[in-house]
C-alpha positions in Angstrom: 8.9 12.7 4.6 6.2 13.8 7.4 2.7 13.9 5.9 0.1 15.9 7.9 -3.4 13.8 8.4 -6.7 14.6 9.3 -7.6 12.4 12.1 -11.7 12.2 11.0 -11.8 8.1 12.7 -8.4 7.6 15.0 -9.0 4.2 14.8 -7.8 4.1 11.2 -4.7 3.2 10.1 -3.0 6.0 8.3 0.6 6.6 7.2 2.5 9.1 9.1 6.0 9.6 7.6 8.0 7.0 5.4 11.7 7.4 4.5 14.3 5.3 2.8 14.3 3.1 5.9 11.2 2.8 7.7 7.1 3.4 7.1 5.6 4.9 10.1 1.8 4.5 11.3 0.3 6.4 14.1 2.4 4.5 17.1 4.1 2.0 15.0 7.2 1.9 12.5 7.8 -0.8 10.0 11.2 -1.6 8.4 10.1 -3.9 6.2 7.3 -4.2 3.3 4.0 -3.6 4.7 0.0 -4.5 3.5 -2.1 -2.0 5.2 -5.5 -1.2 5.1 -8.0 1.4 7.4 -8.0 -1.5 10.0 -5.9 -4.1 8.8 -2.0 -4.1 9.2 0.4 -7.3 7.9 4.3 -6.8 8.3 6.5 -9.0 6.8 4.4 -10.4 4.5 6.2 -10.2 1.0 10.0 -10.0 0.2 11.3 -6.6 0.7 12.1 -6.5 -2.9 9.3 -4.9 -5.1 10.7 -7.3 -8.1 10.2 -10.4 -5.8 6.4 -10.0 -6.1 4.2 -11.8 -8.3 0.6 -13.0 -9.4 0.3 -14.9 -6.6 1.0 -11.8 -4.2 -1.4 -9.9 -5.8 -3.7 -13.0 -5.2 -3.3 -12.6 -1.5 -4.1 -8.8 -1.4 -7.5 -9.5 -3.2 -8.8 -11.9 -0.4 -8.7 -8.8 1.7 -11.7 -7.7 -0.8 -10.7 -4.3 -1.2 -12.2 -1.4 -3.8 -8.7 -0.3 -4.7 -5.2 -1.6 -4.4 -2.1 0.4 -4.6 1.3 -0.8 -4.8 4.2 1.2 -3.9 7.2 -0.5 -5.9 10.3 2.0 -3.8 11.9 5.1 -4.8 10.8 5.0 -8.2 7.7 3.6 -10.3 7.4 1.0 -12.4 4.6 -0.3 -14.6 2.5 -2.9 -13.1 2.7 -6.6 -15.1 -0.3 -6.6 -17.3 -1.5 -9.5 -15.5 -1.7 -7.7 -12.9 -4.0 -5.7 -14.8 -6.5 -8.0 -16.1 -6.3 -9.9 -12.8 -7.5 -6.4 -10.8 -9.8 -5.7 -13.8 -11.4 -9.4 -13.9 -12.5 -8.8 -10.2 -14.0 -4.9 -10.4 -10.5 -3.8 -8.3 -8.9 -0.7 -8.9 -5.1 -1.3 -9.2 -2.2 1.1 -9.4 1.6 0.7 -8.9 3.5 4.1 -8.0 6.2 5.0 -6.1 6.2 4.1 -2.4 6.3 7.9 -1.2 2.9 8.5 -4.0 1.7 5.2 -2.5 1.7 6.6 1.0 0.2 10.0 0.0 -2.5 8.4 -1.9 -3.8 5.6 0.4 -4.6 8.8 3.1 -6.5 10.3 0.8 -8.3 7.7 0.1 -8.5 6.2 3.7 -10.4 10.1 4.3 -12.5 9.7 1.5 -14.0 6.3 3.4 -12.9 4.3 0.3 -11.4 0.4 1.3 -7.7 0.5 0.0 -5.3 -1.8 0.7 -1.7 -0.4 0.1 1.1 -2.6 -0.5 4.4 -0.8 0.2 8.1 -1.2 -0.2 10.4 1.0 1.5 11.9 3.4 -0.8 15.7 2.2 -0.7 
């Protein structure tokens, strides 16, 4: 799916398009899980498998001290692990898990509102 931007700060990374294959950014397209923030991109850096991720995952995310994390868990949602939860909660984060198509639509928005999101996204397969 093509999503239509505002391009307020071109400097930021925003989502594009994402399809059952591939996440695409500005000049860039990923085929593999993804952590991206407004200015901070890491490919590669969980299993491709939304079940494969864990505590610890979540963990890594936080040291990039953002004000809201999203996870986009594929095609379909599925309810975050209530550590998770009261891990996100215990540091003032915000924390969702969605599907990765409501993952990408909702980190834009929130990139344009100036808010500091990290998305964590696994292709929709």
């Amino acid at each position: 799916m093509k999503i239509d931007i505002d391009k307020g700060d071109s400097n930021l990374n925003r989502i594009t398009s994402y399809s059952s294959d591939c996440i695409k950014l500005e000049n860039i397209t990923i085929k593999e899980s993804l952590v991206v923030s407004p200015t901070r991109l890491a490919e590669g850096m969980f299993s491709n498998n939304f079940h494969d991720f864990d505590l610890k995952n979540l963990e890594k995310i936080m040291l990039w001290n953002p004000e809201i994390i999203l996870i986009g868990s594929g095609k379909s949602n599925h309810l975050p692990s209530h550590e998770w939860t009261i891990c996100a909660n215990n540091h003032n984060i915000g924390f969702e898990v969605m599907s990765t198509g409501a993952a990408c639509r909702s980190y834009n928005l929130l990139v344009d509102e100036g808010r500091d999101v990290v998305a964590c996204l696994f292709l929709p397969a």
